[in-house]
N, C-alpha and C positions, 0 to 999 in steps of 0.2 A: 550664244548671243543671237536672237531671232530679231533683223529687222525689217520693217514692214517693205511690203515688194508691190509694185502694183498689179493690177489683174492684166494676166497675159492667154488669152487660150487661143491656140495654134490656128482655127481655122477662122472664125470670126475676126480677128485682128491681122491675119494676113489681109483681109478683105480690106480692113480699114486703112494697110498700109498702102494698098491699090489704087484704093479710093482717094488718098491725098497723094500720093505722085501722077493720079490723072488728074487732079484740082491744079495741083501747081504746076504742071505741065502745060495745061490750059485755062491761062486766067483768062480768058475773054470767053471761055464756053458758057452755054447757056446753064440758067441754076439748076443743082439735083437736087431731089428728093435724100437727105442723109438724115438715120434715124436720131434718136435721140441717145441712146447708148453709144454709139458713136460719134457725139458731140462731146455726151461726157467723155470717155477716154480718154480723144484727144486734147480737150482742153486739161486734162491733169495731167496728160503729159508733156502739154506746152506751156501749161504755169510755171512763173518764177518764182510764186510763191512754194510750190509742190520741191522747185527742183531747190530753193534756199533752203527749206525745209532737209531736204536730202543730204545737202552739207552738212548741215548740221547735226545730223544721225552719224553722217561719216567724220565728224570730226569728234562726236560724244563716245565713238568707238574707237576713234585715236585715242581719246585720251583712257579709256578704259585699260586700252593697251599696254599705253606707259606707267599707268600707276601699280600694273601687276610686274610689268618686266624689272623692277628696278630690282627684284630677289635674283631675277637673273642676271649669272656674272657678266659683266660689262671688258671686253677685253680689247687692251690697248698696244698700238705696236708705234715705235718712234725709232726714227734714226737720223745722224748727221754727223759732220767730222768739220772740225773747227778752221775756218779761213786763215787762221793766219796763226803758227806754233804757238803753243800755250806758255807764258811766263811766270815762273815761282808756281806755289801751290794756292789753286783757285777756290778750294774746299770740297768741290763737287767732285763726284767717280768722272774719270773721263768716260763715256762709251761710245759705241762705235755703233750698239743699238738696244733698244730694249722694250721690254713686253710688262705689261703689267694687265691685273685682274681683280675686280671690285662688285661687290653684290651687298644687297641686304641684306642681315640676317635674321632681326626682331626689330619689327615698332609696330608699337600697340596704334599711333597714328596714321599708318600709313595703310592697317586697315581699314582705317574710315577713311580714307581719300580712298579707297578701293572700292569699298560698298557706294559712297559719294558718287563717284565717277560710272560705278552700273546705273544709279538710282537716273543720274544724266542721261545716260544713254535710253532708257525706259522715257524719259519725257522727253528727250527726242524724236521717239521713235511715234509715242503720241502725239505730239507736238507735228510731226507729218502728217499720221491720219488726221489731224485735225484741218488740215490745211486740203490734202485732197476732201476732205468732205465736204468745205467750205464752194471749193471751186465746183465738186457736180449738183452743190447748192445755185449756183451763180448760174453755172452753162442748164442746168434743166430749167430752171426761172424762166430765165430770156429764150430758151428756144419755144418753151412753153409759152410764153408768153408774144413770141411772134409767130405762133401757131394761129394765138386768138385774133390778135391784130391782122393776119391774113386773112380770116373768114371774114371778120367786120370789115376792111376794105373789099370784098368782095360784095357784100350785103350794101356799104355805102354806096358802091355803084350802078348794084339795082337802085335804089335810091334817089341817082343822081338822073336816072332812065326815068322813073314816075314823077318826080319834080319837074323834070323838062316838060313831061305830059301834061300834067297839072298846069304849069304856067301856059303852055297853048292854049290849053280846053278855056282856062279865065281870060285869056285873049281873048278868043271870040267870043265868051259870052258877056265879058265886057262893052267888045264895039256892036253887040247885038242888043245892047241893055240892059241885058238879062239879071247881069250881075256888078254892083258897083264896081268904081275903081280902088275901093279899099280889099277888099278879094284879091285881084289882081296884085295889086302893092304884097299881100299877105301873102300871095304865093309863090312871088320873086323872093322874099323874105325866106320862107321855107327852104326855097335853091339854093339862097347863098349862105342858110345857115349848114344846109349836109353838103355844100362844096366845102365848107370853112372844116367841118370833120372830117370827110375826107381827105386834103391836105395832112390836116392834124396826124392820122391815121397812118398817112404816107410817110410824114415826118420823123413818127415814133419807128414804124415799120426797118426804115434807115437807119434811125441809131440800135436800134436791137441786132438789124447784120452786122453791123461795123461793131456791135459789142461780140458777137458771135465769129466775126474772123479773128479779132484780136486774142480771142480766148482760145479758139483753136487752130491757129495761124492758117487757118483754109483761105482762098484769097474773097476780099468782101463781094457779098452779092453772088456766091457760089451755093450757098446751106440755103434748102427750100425745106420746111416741117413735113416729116410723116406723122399727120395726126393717128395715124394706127399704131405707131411706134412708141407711143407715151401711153404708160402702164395707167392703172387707175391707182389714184391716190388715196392710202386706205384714210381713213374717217380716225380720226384721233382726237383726245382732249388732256385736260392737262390733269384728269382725275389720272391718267395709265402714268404705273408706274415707272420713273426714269431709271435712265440706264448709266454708267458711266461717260460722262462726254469727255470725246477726247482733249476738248483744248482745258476743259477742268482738270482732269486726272496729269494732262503734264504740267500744269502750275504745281499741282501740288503733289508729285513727284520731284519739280524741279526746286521746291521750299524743303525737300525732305532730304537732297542731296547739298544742298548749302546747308541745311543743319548738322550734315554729319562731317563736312569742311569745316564747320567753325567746332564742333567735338571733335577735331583729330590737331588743330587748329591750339587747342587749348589743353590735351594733352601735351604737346610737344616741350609746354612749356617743363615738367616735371616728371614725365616716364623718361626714361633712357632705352637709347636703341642700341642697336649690334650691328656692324657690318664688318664684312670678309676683306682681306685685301693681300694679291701678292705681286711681285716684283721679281722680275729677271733682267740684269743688266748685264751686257757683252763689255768689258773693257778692255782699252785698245792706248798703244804706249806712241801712237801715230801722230807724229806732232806736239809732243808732252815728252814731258823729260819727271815724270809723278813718281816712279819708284827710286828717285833720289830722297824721297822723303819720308821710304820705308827702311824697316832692316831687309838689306842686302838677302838675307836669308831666308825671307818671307815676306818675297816683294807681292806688291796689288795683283790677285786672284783675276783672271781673266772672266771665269763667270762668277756670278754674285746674286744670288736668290733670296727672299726675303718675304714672310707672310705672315697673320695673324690677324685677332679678330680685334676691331677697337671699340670701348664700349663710350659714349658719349654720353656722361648724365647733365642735363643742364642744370644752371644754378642761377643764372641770373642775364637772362636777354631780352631786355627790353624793345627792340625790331620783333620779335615773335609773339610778345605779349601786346602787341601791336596791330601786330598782323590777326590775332586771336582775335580781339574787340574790332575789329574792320568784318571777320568774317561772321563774327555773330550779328552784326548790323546788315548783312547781306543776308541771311539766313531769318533775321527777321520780316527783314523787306517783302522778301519771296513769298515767308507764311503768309502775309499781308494780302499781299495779291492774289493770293489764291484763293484765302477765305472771300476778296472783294471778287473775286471770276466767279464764284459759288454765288454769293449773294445778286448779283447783278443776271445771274442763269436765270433765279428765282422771279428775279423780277421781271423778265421777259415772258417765262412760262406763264405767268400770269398773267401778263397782261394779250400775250397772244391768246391763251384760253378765254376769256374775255373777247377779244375782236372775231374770233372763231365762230363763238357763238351768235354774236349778231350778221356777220356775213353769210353765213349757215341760211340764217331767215331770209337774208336780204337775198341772195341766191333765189330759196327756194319761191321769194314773193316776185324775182325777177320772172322766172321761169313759168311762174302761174300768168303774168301779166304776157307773157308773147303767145302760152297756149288761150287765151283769150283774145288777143290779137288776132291770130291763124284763126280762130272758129269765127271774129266776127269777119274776116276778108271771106271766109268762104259765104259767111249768109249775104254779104254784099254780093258777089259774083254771081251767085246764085239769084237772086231778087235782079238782078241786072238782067240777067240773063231770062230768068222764068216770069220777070214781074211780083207786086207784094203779093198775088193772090184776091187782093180785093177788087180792082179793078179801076172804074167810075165812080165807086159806092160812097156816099154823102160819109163825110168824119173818116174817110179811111186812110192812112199814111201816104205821104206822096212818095212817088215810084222816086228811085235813089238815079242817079242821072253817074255818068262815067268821073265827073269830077269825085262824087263820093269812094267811088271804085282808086284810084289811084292817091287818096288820102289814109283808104284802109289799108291799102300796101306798102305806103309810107309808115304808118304807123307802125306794123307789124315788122318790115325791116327793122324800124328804131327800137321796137322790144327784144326784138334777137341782139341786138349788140350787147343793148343793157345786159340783156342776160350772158352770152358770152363775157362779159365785163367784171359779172358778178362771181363768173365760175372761175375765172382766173385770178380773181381777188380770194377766193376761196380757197383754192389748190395752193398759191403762193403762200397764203398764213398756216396752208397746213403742213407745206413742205419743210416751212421756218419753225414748227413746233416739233416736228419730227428730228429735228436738226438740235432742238431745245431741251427735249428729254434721253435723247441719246439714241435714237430710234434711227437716223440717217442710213445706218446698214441694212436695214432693213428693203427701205427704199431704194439704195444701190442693188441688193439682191434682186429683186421685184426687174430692174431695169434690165440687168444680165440676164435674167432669165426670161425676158420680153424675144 
């Protein structure tokens, strides 16, 4: 019986068990830098779904248990002596105590609850990796994703530094005449729409820790990103062949072991089984006056042993032919769901290969628009600084004034976001189709070994 164990390796997860008894030691310490492997970890070790999940392997391996032990004999020990002397003949042996012993010996049934109850234990056991995969779906998302939210609130706050600039510079050239008061308006406008992001920014930032402590019971506001810590995401589509997903494969594992409950379910109703049985009773004349009611000459035997095989053919039980049609409706159910978890896979793979491919562009048109941004900040700074070159000279561009200089640095911060925006809209669809095709191990591997 192999069931799934989580990854444990002695020197790196000592570290991490350091790392959260100096968290929880110090909730009011300033945030650390914690990688992203050890985000994951701990958050499937502090899921309730991982540790339900758990039970329920340990409970698919109970019963595995019981459904083989019942071939083993089963042995029973009883004793008592009667409150108050026994009156006339009661029918029963008096004893004083006794031992009996009961086993299986044949049913064709109860090896299909046996195979049944493996086939459980197998989507169990899937049925948990499915759950931790979910979860280092969840905690690498969100850490990933306030990795990004961290850089763009940094970028908004340069931001919030050239907007202040900008609305001086149109102050005075405002009360200097230079430039109307609709400029001026436009460039308070500007301020309070990258304060109103900013916020925004901070807002999300908030809910991503507070999703990040509750995932990995670290205290909130303690998990800072190592963006060096987060693997590169490999490039996937939805042509690469899938792999088995685990929360597929225990549907239908778990429709494969209700079908062999309702086949053991329905033999019962017409194989016959065998079981073993024996008995040892002490009797005892304590209290009972019982060999008045034998011959004197061969009064009741003090020990009394008794065994034999019984065979049970059924003929007519209608609770079991009951139970048969209840269990094949179970067994359908299951198929159901699994073929509908199958079908429903498909339709996400698809539809994420689809948003993949346009993110893909929009990425990569994000990313052209900020290295265009950066090249025009530098020809601003540069002409700021050196002049256009032409001079005086009649038809030649007018020299670019510092207002232009801190609209180019506006701009170019607000390309980096989009773009940061784009790549974490990217990495999230690709992490969800990794997860889609069965591919998630992969990605755990890639991270342990970061």
């Amino acid at each position: 019986m192999a069931l799934l164990k989580m990854r444990w390796n002695s020197r790196g997860d000592w570290a991490q068990v350091l790392l959260v008894a100096a968290l929880a030691a110090m909730p009011a310490m300033l945030p650390a830098q914690v990688s992203l492997r050890t985000v994951v970890d701990l958050a499937q070790r502090n899921s309730t779904a991982v540790r339900a999940a758990q039970a329920d392997v340990n409970k698919a391996a109970a019963v595995l248990s019981e459904s083989k032990d019942v071939v083993i004999p089963s042995i029973n020990f009883s004793t008592g002596l009667p409150v108050f002397p026994e009156v006339g003949f009661t029918g029963t042996v008096p004893s004083i105590w006794s031992a009996s012993v009961q086993s299986l010996v044949f049913s064709v049934s109860q090896k299909r609850y046996i195979d049944a109850a493996r086939m459980g234990l197998r989507a169990a056991t899937a049925g948990m990796k499915d759950a931790m995969e979910q979860v280092a779906l969840d905690a690498s998302t969100a850490y990933i994703e306030l990795d990004s939210v961290n850089r763009e609130l940094d970028a908004a706050h340069e931001e919030e530094g050239y907007s202040g600039r900008l609305v001086q510079i149109e102050q005075e050239r405002a009360e200097a005449g230079v430039d109307p008061l609709s400029d001026l308006l436009q460039a308070k406008l500007t301020a309070a729409q990258i304060k109103l992001k900013r916020e925004q920014l901070e807002a999300r930032a908030a809910t991503l820790a507070k999703q990040l402590a509750e995932l990995t019971g670290l205290p909130l506001g303690s998990i800072t990103p190592d963006h060096a810590s987060i693997p590169e995401i490999p490039e996937i589509n939805g042509d690469r062949a899938p792999q088995t997903v685990s929360g597929i494969a225990s549907a239908q594992l778990l429709a494969r072991s209700r079908q062999l409950v309702a086949k053991g379910d329905e033999e019962v109703n017409y194989l016959p089984q065998l079981t073993f049985g024996a008995q040892y009773v002490r009797q005892t004349n304590l209290l009972n006056s019982v060999n008045q009611y034998f011959n004197p000459k061969a009064p009741l035997p003090a020990n009394n042993f008794s065994s034999g095989i019984a065979i049970q053919i059924p003929l007519l039980d209608f609770g079991h032919r009951a139970k048969a049609r209840e269990s094949a409706a179970d067994a359908l159910r299951a198929t159901v769901d699994a073929e509908q978890a199958q079908r429903q896979n498909d339709i996400v793979i698809s539809q994420l290969t689809g948003s993949l491919r346009e993110l893909s562009t929009m990425a990569e048109i994000a990313g052209l628009k900020q290295q265009i941004a950066a090249e025009q900040l530098k020809t601003v700074t540069t002409q700021l600084q050196y002049g256009n070159g032409a001079g005086n000279v009649p038809g030649a561009p007018q020299q670019l004034t510092p207002k232009a200089e801190q609209l180019a640095r506006i701009d170019e911060r607000q390309k980096y976001e989009e773009s940061l925006e784009s790549g974490f809209d990217l990495a999230k669809t690709r992490l969800s189709l990794l997860r889609a095709l069965g591919h998630m191990e992969d990605w755990l591997n890639e991270l342990h070994g970061k």
